[in-house]
DRENMI-611139 format. One record per residue: residue number from 1; y, z negated, x negated of N, C-alpha, C in turn; residue in three letters. Coordinates in steps of 0.02 Angstrom, whole numbers. Each point is the difference from the previous one (the first is absolute). Example, Ala and Ser with C-alpha at 12.3 -4.5 7.8 and 13.67 -1.06 7.14 Angstrom:
% residues 2
num:nyy:nzz:nxx:cayy:cazz:caxx:cyy:czz:cxx:residu
1:-284:-390:-660:59:0:45:60:0:-45:ALA
2:53:36:18:59:-3:-42:55:-37:39:SER
% end
This chain:
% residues 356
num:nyy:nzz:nxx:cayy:cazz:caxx:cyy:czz:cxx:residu
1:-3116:-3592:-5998:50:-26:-47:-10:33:-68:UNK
2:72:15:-26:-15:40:-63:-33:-58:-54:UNK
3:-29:35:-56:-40:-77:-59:46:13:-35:UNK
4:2:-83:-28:48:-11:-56:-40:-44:-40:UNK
5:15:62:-75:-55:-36:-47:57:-19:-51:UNK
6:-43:-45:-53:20:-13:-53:-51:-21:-46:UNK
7:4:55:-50:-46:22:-38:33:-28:-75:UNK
8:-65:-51:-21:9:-18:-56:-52:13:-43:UNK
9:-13:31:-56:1:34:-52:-83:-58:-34:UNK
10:-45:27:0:-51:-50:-14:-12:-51:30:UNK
11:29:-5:58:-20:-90:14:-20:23:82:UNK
12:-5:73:17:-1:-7:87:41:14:21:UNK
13:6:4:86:49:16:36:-6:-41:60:UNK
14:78:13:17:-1:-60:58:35:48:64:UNK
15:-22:4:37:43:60:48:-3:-41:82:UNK
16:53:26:42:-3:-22:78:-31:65:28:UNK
17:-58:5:64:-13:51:46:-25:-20:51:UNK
18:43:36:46:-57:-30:86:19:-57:7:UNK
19:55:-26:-44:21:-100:45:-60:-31:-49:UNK
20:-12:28:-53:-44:-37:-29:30:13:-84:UNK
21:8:-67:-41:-20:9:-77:-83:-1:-19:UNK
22:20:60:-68:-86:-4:-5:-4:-22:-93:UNK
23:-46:7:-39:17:-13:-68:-54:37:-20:UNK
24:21:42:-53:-45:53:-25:7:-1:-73:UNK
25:-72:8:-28:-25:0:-72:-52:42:-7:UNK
26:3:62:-53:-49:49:-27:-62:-56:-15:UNK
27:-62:-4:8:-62:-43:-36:-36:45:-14:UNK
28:-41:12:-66:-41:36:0:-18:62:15:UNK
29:67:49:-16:5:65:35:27:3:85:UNK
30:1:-52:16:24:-26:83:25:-25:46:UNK
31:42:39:38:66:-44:30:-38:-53:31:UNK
32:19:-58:4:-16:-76:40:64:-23:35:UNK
33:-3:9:55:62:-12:17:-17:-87:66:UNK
34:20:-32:-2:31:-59:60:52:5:45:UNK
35:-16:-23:63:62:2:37:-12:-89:10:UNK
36:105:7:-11:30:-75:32:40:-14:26:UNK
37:14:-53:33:41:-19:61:57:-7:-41:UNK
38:30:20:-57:75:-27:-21:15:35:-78:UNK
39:48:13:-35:5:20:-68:-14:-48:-25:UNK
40:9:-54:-10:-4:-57:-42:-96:-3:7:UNK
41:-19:8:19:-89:-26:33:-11:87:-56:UNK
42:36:45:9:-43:71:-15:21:4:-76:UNK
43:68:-56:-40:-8:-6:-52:-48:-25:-54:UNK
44:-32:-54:56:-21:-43:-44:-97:22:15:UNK
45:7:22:36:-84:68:3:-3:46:-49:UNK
46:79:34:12:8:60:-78:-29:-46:-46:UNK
47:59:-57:-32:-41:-20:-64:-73:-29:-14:UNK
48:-31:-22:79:-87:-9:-16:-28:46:-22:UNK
49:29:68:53:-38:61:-30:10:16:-89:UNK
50:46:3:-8:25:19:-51:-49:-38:-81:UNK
51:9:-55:48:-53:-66:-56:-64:59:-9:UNK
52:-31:-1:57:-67:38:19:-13:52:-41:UNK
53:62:48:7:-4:67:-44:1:0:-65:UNK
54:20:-80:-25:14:10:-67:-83:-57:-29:UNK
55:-17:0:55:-69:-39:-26:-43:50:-15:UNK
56:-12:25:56:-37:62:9:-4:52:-51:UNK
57:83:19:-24:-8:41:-75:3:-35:-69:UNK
58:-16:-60:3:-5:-24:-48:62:-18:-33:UNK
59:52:-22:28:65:-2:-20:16:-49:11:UNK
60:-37:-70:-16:51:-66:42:-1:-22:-72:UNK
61:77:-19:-11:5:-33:-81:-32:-55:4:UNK
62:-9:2:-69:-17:-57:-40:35:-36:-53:UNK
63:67:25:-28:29:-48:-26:74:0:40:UNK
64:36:-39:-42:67:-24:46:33:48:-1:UNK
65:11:43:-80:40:69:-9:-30:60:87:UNK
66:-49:11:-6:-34:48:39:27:-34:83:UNK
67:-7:-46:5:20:-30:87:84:-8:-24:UNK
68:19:-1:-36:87:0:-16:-2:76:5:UNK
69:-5:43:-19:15:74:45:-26:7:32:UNK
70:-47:-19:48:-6:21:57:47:-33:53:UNK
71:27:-58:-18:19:-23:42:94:44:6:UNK
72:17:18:-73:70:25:-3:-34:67:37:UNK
73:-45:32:5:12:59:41:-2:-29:68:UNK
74:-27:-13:4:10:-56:99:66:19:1:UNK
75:46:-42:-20:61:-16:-2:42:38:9:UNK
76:-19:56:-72:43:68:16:-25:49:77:UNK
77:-53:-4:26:-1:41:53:20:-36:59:UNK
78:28:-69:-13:39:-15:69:57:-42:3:UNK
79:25:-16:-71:71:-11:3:63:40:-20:UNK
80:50:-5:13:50:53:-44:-12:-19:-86:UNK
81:62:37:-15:-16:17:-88:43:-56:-11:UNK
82:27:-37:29:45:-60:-43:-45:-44:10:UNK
83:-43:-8:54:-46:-52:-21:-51:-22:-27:UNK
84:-6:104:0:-59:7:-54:1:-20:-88:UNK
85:69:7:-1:7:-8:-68:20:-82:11:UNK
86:1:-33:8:24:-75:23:-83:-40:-39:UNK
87:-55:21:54:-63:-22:12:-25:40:-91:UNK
88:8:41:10:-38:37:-84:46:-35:-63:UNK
89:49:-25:12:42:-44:-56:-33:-56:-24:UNK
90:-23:-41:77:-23:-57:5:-52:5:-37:UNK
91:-43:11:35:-82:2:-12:-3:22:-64:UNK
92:59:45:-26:-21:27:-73:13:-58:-66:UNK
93:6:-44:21:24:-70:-37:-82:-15:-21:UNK
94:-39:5:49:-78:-24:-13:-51:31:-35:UNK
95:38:73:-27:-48:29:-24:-72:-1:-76:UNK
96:60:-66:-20:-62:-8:-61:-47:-32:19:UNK
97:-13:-8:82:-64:-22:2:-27:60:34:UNK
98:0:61:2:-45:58:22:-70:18:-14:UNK
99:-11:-30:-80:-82:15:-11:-35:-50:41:UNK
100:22:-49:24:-52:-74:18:-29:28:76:UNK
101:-47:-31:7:-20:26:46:36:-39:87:UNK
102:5:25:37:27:-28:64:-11:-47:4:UNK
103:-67:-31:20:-5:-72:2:-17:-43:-36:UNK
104:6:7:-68:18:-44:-47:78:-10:-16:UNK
105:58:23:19:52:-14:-9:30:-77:43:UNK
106:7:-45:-44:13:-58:18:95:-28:8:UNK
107:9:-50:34:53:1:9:34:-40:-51:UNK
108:-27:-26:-86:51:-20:-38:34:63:-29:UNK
109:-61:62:3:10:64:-19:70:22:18:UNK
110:0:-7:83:67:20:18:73:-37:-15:UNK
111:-41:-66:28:86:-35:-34:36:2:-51:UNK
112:-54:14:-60:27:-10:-73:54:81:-8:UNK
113:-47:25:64:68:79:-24:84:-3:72:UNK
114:-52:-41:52:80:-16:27:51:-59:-31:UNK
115:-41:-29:-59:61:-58:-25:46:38:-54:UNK
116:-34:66:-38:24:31:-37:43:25:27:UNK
117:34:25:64:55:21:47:54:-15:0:UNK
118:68:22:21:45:-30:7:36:33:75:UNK
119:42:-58:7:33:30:61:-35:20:68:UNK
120:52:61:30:-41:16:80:-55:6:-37:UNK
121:-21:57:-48:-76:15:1:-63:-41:6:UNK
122:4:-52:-37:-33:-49:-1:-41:-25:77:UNK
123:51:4:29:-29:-11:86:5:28:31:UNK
124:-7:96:-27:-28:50:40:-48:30:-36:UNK
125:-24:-30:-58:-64:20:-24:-48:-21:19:UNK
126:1:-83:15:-31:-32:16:-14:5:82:UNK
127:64:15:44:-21:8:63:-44:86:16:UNK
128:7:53:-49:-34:55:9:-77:-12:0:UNK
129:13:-29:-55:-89:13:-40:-34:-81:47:UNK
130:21:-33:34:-14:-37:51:-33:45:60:UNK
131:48:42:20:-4:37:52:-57:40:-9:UNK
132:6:50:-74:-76:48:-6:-63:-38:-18:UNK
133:4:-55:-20:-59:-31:20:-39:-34:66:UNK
134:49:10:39:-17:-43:60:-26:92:36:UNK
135:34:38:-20:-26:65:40:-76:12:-36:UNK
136:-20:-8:-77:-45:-18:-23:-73:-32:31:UNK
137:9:-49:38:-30:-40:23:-11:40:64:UNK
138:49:29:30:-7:43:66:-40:51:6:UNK
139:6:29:-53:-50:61:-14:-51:-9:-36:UNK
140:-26:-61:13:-53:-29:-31:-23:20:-67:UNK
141:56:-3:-64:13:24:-51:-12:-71:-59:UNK
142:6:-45:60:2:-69:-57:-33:-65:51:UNK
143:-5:-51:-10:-33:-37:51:53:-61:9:UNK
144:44:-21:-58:49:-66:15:48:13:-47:UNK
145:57:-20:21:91:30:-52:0:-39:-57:UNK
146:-3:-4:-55:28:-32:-69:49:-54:41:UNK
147:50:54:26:62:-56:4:-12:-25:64:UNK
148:-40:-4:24:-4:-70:60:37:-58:-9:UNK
149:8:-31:-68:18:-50:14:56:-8:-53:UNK
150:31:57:-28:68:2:-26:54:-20:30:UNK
151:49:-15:-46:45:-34:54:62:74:-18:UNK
152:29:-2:50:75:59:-4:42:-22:-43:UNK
153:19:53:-43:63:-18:-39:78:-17:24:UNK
154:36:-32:1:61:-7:21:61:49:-20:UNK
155:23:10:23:54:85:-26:81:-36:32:UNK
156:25:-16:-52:87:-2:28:37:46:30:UNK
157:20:30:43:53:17:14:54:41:-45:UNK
158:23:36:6:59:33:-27:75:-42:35:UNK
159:37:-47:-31:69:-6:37:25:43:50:UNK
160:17:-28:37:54:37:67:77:-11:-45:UNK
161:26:65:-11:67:-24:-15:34:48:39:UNK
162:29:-30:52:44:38:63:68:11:-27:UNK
163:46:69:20:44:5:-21:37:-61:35:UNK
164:90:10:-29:24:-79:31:50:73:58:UNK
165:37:-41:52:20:36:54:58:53:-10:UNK
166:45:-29:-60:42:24:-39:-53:58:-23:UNK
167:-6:10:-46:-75:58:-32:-3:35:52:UNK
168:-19:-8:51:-26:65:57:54:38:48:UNK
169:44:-52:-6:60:35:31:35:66:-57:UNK
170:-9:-26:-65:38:42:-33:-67:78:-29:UNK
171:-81:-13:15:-35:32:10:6:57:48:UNK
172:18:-29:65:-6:56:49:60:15:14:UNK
173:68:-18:-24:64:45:-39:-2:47:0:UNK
174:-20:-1:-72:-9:32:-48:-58:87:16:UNK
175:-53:-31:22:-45:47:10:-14:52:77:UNK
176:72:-25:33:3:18:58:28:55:19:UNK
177:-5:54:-38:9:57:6:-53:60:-57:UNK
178:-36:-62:-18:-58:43:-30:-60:32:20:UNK
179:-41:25:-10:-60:32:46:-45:-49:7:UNK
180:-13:-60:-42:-25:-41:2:23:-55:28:UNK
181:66:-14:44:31:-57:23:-18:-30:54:UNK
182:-21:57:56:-33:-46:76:-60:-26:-39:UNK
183:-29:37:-15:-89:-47:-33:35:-65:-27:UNK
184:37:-31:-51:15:-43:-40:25:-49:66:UNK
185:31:44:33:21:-69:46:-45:-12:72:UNK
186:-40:45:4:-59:-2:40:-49:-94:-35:UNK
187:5:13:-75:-58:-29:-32:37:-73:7:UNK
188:61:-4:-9:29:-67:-7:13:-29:81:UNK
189:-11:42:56:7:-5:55:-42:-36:32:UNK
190:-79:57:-16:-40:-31:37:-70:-13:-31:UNK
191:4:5:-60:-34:-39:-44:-64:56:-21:UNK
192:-2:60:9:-44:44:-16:-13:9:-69:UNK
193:-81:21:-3:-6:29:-83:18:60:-33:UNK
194:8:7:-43:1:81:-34:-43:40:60:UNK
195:-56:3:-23:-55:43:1:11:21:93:UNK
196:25:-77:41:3:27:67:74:41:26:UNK
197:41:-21:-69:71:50:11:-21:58:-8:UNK
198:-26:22:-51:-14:66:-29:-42:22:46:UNK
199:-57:-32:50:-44:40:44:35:12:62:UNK
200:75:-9:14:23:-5:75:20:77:14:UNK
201:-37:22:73:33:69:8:47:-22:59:UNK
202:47:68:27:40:4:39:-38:-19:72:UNK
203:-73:20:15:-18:-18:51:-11:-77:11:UNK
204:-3:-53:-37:-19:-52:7:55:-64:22:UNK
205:64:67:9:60:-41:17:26:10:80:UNK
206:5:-65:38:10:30:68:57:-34:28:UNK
207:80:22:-20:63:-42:42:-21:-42:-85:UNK
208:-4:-109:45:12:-5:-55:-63:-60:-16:UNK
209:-58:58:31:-62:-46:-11:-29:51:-73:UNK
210:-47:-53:-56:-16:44:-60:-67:-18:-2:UNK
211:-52:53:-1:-56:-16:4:-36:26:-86:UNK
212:-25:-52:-20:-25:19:-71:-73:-18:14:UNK
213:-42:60:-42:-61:33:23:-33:12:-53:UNK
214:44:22:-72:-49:27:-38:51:-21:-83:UNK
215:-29:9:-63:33:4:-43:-22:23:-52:UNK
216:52:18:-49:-5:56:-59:-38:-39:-68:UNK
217:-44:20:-4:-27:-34:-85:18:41:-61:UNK
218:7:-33:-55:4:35:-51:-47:-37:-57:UNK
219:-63:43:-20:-55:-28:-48:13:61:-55:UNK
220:-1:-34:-48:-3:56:-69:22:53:6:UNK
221:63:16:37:38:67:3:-24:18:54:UNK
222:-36:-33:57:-58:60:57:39:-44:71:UNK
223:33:44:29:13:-29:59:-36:10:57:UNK
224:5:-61:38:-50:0:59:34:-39:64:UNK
225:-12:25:52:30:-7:59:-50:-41:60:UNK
226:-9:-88:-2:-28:-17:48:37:-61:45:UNK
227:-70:10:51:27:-92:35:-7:-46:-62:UNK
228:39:-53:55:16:-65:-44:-76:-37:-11:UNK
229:9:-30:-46:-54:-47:-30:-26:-24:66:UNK
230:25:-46:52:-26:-42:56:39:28:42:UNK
231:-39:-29:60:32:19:74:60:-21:12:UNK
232:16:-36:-42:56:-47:42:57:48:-45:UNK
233:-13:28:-57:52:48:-31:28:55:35:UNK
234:-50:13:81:-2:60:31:89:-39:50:UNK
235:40:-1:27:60:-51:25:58:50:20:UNK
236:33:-17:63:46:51:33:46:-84:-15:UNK
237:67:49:-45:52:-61:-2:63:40:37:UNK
238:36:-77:26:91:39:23:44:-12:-63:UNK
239:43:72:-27:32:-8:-69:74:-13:43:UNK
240:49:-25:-46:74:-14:28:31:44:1:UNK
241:45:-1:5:56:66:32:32:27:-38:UNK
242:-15:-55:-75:35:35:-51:-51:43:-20:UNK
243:-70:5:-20:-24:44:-16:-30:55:40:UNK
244:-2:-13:64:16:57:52:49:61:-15:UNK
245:70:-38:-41:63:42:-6:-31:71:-82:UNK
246:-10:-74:-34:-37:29:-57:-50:68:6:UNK
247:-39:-13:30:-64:42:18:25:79:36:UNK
248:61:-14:43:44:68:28:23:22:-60:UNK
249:31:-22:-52:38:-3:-73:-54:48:-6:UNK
250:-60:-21:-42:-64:20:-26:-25:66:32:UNK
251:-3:-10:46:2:79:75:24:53:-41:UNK
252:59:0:-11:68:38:-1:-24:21:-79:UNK
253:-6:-46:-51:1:13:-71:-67:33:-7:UNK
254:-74:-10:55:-29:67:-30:-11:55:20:UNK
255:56:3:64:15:43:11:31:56:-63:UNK
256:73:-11:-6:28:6:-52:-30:9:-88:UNK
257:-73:-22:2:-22:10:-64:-71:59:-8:UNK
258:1:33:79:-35:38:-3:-87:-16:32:UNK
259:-8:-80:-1:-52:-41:29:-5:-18:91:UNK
260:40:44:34:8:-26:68:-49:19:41:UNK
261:-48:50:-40:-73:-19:43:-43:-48:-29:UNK
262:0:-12:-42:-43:-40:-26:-9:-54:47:UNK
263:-57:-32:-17:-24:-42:52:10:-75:-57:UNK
264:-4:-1:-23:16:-70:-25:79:-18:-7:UNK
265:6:-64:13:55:-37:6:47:-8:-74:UNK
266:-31:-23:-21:18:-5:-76:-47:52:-56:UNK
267:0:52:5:-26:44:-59:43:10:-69:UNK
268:-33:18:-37:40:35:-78:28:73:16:UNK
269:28:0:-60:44:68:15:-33:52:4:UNK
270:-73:-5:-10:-42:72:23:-25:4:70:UNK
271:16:-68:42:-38:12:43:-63:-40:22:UNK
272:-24:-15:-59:-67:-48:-1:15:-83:17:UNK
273:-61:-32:-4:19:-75:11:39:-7:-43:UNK
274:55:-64:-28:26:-37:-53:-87:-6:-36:UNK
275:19:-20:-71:-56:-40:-37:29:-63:-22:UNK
276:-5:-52:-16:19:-68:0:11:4:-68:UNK
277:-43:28:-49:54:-20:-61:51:42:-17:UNK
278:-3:63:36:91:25:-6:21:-7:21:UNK
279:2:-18:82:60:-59:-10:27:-55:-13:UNK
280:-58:-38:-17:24:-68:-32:32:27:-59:UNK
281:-25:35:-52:41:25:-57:60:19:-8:UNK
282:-1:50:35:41:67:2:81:-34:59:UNK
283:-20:-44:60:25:-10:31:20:-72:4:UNK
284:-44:-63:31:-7:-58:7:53:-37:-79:UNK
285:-14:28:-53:-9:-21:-93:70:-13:2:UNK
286:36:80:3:70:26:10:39:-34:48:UNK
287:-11:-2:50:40:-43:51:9:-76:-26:UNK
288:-44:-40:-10:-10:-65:-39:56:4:-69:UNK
289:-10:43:-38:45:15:-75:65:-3:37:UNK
290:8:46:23:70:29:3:31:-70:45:UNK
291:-22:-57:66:34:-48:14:-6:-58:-45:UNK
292:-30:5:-59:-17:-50:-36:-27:-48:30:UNK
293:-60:18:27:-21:-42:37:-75:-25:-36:UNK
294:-22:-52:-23:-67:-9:-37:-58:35:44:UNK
295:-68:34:-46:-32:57:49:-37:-79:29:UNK
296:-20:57:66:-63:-39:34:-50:50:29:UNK
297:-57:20:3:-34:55:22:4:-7:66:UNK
298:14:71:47:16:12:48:-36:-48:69:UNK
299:-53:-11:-40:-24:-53:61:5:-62:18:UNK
300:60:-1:-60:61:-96:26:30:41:65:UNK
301:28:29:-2:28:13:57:-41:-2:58:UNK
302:-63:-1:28:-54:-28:45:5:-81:16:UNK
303:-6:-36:-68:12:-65:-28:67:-25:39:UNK
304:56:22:-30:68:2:45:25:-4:54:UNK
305:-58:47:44:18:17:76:-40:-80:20:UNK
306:-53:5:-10:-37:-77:21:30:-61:-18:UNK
307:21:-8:-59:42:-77:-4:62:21:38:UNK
308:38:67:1:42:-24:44:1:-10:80:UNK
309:-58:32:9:-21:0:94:-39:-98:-17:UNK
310:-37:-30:-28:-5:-54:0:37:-51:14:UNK
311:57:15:-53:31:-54:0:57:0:64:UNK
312:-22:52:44:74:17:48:-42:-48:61:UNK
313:26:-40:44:-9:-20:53:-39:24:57:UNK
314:40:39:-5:-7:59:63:-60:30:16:UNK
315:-28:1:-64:-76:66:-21:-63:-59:8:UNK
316:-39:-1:75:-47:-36:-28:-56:32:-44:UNK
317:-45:-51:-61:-28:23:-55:-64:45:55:UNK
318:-33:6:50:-35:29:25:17:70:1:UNK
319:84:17:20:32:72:-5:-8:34:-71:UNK
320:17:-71:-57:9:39:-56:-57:21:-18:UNK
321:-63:-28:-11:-48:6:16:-47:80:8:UNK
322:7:-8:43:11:80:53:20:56:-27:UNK
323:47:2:-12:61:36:-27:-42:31:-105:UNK
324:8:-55:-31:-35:2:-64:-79:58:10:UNK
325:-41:-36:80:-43:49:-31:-61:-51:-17:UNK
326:25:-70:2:-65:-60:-18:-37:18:53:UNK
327:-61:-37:1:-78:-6:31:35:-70:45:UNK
328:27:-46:-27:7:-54:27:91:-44:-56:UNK
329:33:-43:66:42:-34:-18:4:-40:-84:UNK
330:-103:-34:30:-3:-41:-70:-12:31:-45:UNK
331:13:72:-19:12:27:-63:46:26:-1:UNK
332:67:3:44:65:28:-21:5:-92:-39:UNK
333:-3:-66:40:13:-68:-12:-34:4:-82:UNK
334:-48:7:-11:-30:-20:-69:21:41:-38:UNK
335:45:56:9:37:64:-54:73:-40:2:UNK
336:38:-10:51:60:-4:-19:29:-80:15:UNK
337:-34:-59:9:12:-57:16:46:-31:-32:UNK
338:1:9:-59:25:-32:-67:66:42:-30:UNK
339:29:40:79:60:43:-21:28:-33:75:UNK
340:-8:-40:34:8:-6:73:52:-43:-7:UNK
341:42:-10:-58:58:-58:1:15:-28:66:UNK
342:37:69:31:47:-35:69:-54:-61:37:UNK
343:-41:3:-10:-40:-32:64:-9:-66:-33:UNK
344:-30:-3:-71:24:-72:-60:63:-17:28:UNK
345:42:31:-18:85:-44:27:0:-12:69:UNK
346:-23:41:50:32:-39:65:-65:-46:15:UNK
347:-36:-13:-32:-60:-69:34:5:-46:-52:UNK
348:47:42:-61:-23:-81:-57:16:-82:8:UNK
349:35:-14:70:22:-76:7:-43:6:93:UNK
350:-29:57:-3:-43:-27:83:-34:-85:-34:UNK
351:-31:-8:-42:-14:-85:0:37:-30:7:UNK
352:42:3:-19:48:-48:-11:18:-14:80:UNK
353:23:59:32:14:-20:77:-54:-33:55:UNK
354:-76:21:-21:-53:-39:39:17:-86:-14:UNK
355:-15:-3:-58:11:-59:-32:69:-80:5:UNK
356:48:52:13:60:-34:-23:6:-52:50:UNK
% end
């Protein structure tokens, strides 16, 4: 069997050979390598070794700053760059405690800088620097977490404001002869994100089954092309017949624009993925102006497709479910419950009839 490595940059390597994962770390001038029954088993050997090597050269921090980059290089050698910069945002909230030493950093230390927070960040600072301490403790870097016994910050929600049915009809009007029109009515259809419109190629479409696999990021101008966050983002949906029609439309127009090899479904006019803020700008902004329609960022229209597959009869919430891309029902239920009118009106007098 051919090996398949993946080589990360100071921290070891993790490779398959012979039906076997093995985990390899330079020590002391010297490859040390382990074999294990699984990647997950040959990850978590890499990072013993890795502990080892950095004992051995005298490299295991000692204050929080020093185990706070080591831990953002972890990070960067095995997540993409949007999450790299996600995790280095976070954690960089903590930095005025870098001179103290590791295990003297206490947990009023931390709270007093997650109460200084606002918003999402607040409870993704706090859930990062949670996380690199508990890896802390793993790499026997610290002996017990500050925040053991912190409590999580609470984070509201952003409003769902779904277009109204009127609004989308005169949306996909309007935009239905634009290069961007099957996507728009793809999104209000079947409830997809940007990032998984913009990642759809021609192969992932079969008749009128749609299999979404991967999607487009956009971090600080740097685009990047992966799977979805969770498994359950990985989902083969059936689209309707109207955007079946659309998608032949779409065929034809990049043909016509010079893009008809291109392999992506929805690309820009060079050819490349879309990037999400030109077209929200450039495209999404304009369409909104010109129907006078109040803006909503392109991902009400996600919002839209779900309250309206909710509130329809027909759709049980398990399909919609599915469809979105959730892990589970009870988080399509705890996202959109409180948009579920129809189902308020047809049970609001069920007491009354047990009762009467």
């Amino acid at each position: 069997m051919a090996k398949k490595r993946s080589r990360q940059a100071h921290t070891g390597t993790v490779y398959q050979s012979q039906g076997y994962w093995w985990a390899a770390v330079m020590i002391n001038g010297k490859r040390r390598r382990v074999r294990c029954a699984s990647k997950a088993e040959a990850n978590a050997e890499r990072d013993r070794l890795v502990e080892l090597a950095q004992a051995s050269a005298g490299l295991r921090p000692s204050t929080f700053g020093q185990f706070r980059t080591l831990w953002i290089n972890h990070i960067k050698a095995h997540r993409s760059f949007g999450t790299q910069t996600v995790y280095d945002a976070a954690v960089s909230k903590f930095a005025t405690l870098d001179d103290i030493p590791l295990e003297r950093v206490n947990g009023q230390q931390i709270q007093a800088i997650v109460d200084e927070l606002s918003g999402r960040m607040r409870q993704q600072a706090f859930d990062k620097c949670k996380q690199m301490l508990a890896v802390a403790i793993k790499w026997g870097c610290l002996r017990k977490s500050p925040m053991e016994h912190l409590e999580r910050p609470s984070h509201e929600r952003a409003p769902i404001d779904p277009f109204e049915p009127g609004e989308v009809k005169r949306i996909l009007a309007e935009s239905e002869q634009s290069r961007y029109g099957a996507a728009i009515r793809l999104a209000f259809s079947c409830g997809l994100r940007g990032g998984e419109l913009w990642g759809l190629q021609w192969t992932d479409l079969k008749g009128h089954e749609l299999t979404i696999c991967r999607q487009v990021a956009e971090t600080s101008g740097r685009i990047e092309v992966k799977s979805p966050k969770t498994q359950a983002g990985i989902r083969r949906i059936m689209i309707p017949d109207s955007v079946a029609k659309a998608l032949i439309t779409r065929r034809q127009q990049a043909q016509d624009e010079g893009n008809g090899k291109a392999v992506w479904m929805f690309p820009a006019e060079n050819g490349e993925p879309t990037r999400r803020s030109n077209f929200s700008h450039r495209d999404w902004r304009r369409l909104l102006t010109e129907l006078e329609i109040r803006f909503r960022g392109f991902h009400h229209t996600r919002h839209t497709a779900a309250t309206m597959l909710l509130n329809s009869a027909a759709v049980p919430i398990a399909v919609v479910s599915k469809m979105l891309g959730h892990a589970s029902p009870k988080i399509t239920l705890d996202t959109y419950a409180h948009v579920m009118m129809a189902d308020f009106e047809k049970h609001r007098n069920a007491i009354d009839a047990v009762i009467a």
